[in-house]
C-alpha positions, 0 to 999 in steps of 0.5 A, spaced: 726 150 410 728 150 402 722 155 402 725 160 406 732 158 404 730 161 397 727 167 400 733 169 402 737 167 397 733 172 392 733 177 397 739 178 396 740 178 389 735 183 390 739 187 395 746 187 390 741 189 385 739 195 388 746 197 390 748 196 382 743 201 380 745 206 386 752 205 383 750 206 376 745 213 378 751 215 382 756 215 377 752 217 372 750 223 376 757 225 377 758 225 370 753 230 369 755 234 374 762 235 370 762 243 368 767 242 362 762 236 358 756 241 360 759 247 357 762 242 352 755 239 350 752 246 351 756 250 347 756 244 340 748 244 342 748 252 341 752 252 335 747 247 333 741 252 333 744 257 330 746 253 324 739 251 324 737 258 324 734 258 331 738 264 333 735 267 340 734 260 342 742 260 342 743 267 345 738 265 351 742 258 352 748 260 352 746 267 355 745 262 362 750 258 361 754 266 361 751 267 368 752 260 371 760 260 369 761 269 368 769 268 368 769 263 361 771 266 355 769 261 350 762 262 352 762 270 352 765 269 345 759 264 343 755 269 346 758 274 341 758 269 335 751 268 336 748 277 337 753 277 331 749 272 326 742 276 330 745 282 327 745 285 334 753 288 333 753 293 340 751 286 343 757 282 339 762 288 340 761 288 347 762 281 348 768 279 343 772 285 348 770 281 354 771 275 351 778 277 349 779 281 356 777 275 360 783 270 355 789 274 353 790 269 348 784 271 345 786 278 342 784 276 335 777 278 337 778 285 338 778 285 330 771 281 331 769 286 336 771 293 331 768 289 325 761 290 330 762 296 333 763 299 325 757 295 323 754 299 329 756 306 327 761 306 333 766 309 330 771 311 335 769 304 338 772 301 333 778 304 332 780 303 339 779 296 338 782 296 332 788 299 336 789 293 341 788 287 336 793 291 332 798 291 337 799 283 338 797 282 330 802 288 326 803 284 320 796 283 319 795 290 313 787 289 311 786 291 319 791 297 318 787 299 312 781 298 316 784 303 321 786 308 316 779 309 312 776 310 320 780 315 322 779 318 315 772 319 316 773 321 323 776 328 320 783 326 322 787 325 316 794 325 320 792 319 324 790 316 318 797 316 313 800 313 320 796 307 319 796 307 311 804 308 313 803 302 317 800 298 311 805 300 305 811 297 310 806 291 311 805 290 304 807 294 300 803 297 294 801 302 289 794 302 292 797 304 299 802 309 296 797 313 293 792 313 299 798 315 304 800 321 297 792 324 297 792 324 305 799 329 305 796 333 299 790 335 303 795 336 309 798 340 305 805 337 305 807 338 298 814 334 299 812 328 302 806 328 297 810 328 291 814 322 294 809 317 295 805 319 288 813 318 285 813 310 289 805 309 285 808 312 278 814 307 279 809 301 282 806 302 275 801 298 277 795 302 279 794 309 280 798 312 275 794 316 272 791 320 277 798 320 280 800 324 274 795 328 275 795 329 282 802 331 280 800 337 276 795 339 281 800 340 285 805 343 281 799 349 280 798 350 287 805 351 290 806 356 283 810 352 279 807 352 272 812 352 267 812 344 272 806 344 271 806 345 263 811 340 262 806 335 265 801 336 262 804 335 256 806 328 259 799 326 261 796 328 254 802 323 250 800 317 255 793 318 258 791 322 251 783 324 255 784 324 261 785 332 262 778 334 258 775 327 260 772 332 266 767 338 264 769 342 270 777 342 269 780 347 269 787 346 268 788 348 260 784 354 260 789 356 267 796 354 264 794 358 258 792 364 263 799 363 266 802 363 259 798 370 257 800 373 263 808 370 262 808 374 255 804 381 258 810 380 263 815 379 257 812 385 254 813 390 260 820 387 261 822 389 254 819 396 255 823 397 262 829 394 258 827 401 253 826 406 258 832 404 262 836 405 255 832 412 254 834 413 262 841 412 260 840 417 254 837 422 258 843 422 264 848 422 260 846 430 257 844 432 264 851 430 266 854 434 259 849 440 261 852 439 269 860 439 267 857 445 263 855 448 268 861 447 273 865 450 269 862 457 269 861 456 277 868 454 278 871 462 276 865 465 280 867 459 286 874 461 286 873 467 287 868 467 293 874 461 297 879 468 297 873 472 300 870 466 305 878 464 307 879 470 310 872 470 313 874 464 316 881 465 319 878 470 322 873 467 326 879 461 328 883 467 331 877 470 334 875 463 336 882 460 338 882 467 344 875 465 346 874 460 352 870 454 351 863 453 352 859 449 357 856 446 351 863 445 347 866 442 354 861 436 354 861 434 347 869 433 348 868 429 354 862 424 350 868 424 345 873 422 350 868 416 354 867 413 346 874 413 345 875 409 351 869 405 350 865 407 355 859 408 351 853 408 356 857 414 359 858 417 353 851 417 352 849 420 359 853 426 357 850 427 350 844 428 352 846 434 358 849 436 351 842 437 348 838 439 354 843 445 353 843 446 346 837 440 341 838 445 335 845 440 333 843 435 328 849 433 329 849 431 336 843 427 335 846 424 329 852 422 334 848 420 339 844 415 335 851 412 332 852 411 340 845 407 341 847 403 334 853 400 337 849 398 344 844 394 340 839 399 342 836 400 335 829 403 338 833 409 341 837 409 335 832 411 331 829 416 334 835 419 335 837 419 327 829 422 326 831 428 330 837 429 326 834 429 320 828 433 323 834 439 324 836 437 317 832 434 312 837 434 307 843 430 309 843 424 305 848 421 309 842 422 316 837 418 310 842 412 309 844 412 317 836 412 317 835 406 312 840 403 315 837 402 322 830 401 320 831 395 316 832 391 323 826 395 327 821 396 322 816 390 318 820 388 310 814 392 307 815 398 311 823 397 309 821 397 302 816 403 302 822 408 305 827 405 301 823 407 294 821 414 297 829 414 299 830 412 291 825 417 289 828 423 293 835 421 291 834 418 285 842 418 282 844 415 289 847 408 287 847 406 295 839 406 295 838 403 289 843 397 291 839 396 298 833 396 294 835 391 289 838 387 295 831 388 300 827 386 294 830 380 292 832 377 298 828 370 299 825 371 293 820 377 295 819 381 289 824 378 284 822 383 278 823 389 281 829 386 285 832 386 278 829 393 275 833 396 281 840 391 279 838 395 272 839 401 275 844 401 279 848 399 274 846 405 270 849 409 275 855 406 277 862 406 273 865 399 270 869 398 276 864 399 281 864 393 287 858 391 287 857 391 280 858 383 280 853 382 285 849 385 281 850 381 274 850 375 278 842 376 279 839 379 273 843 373 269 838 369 273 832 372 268 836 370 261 829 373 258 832 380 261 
């Protein structure tokens, strides 16, 4: 009876024993089926191995860790951690972008990622996701720096001064200062390479130098040597080396060619001013030979008037008894329509006028005077040609030409008539004036442009009005 009473007994024990460990195994299992301590303990095991060298074992682990839970981003970012220390940076690159595609509050992976994809040689790559990281990290000035010098490499210098700009507001400095100046220079924008070559040589700190230099340069390539000259003299007291530390400058041996070329030009200007004086000379005895001259023709002069007086008044009566003609009926009516403002009909009539009689040059002339007042200069000068055609000396004809063309034509073909008028009227201070005018309009020629000031005023009295004008521009060359 006992027997079997013990039996029982430990059977039981035996029982309860067995339910412990089934509720043990249980809870164990349930703790091992928990993902975040599996990740948890997958993660510190794989970042184990790398430490202990054992890279590919880390990236194999945490690859099927990846694919058992694809939508973790602290696993794709171990997983980019991993192929970053493998030296694999397309792999890196790829999976800090979907790392930080999968958590927006992991956008500072997108530096990592642009570090890889630059290590890989994917430079557009980079710079996109140097785009992004600094769209949520502004501030951060050595991803802008980055930035600026892949887009230096990529070949485009204006997006890269954008980025350097972006570093100088960050954190200002000469080094940023001078990069964003060499940028503009090689872009061409003088202007704003000057100014921030000013802020490097203000900042004292580095770059002086070469911002001086870089100074001249541009002093040299806009024209500017007398600029130029003056730097040089600076740079050589301060940096007393640095202009002939280069074998292959050029700038010495340039200014003293400019220099050469300033006294040449001096020289010539002297010979001018001395050719003007003979000139003066010389006008002067041709006007005493001309008054001279207009004396004794003056008797001869008085004498043909009588003859041709009586001449014309019997034309006039003749004329006065004559009705008009068609030809003369059509010229006042184009007369009347202008006086009353009728233009474009003024100018239907004229051209009736000349399909009866084209041989007028005075008509022609009228005609283009016409066109000129209705802003239809192509017409107008057609018209004066034919009017000089028919007349070829009439100066007034020349000038009323000079005067449309320089509004039709190119400057270069404005100037080249305007010396042929100069040369066929050489005593018409009218063309000589336009001609300085033209020449020293925007700085086109502003030598000649002074030669013609000169000569205008050789042929013009004391009083003349434009006279002013034309001292106020030779006072521009002091040498002169």
């Amino acid at each position: 009876m006992k027997s079997m009473e013990m039996s029982t007994v430990t059977s039981t024990k035996s029982n309860q024993f067995i339910l412990l460990v089934l509720a043990l195994c249980a809870l164990s299992l349930i703790g091992c089926t928990d993902p975040e301590k599996i990740i948890s303990t997958r993660l510190a095991a794989a970042e184990q191995k790398i430490k202990d060298g054992e890279t590919p074992k880390a990236i194999k682990l945490l690859k099927k860790l990846n694919k058992k839970y694809p939508e973790r981003a602290d696993i794709v970012e171990s997983l980019a951690f991993a192929y970053a220390a493998e030296n694999d940076h397309s792999s890196a690159a790829w999976n800090f972008i979907q790392a930080a595609d999968l958590d927006d509050n992991k956008a500072d992976l997108r530096q990592f990622a642009a570090q890889s994809l630059k290590k890989a040689n994917d430079n557009r790559g980079a710079i996109k996701q140097y785009r992004l990281y600094l769209s949520s990290y502004p501030i951060d000035f050595a991803s802008w720096l980055q930035l600026g010098e892949l887009l230096e490499e990529q070949g485009t210098p204006e997006r890269a001064v954008e980025a350097y700009i972006s570093w100088y507001q960050v954190q200002p400095s000469g080094e940023a200062a001078y990069r964003i100046a060499m940028l503009f220079t090689e872009l061409g924008n003088y202007a704003q390479a000057r100014s921030w070559l000013r802020v490097v040589i203000d900042d004292n700190n580095s770059h002086l130098s070469e911002s001086m230099l870089e100074l001249l340069r541009i002093d040299m390539l806009q024209g500017d040597f007398s600029g130029a000259e003056k730097k040089l003299i600076t740079i050589d007291q301060q940096f007393p080396d640095l202009i002939d530390s280069d074998p292959h400058s050029t700038i010495r041996q340039q200014l003293l060619t400019w220099k050469e070329s300033r006294r040449l030009l001096q020289e010539v200007q002297q010979e001018q001013k001395n050719l003007s004086r003979e000139l003066k000379e010389t006008r002067l005895r041709e006007e005493e030979k001309s008054r001279k001259v207009a004396l004794e023709l003056e008797a001869k002069q008085k004498e043909e008037e009588a003859k041709l007086a009586l001449i014309k008044q019997q034309q006039e009566e003749a004329e006065s008894t004559s009705p008009l003609s068609t030809l003369d009926i059509l010229i006042l009516r184009a007369h009347d329509f202008e006086a009353d403002g009728h233009l474009q009909e003024a100018i239907q009539v004229y051209w009736q006028a000349l399909a009866l009689n084209d041989t007028a040059a005075e008509q022609w002339a009228e005609l283009s005077n016409l066109y000129r007042k209705q802003k239809q200069l192509s017409e107008a000068e057609s018209c004066i040609l034919e009017a000089q055609r028919r007349d070829p000396e009439n100066i007034v004809f020349y000038i009323t030409y000079l005067n449309i063309i320089r509004h039709t034509q190119t400057l270069s073909f404005f100037i080249t008539e305007l010396e042929a008028a100069r040369i066929k009227y050489p005593r018409n201070p009218s063309i000589l004036l336009a001609l300085a005018q033209t020449l020293g309009k925007d700085n086109f020629a502003p030598e000649r442009a002074a030669q013609a000031y000169e000569d205008f005023l050789l042929l013009t009295p004391e009083n003349h009005p434009d006279r002013e004008e034309a001292n106020a521009y030779l006072n521009k060359f002091p040498t002169r």
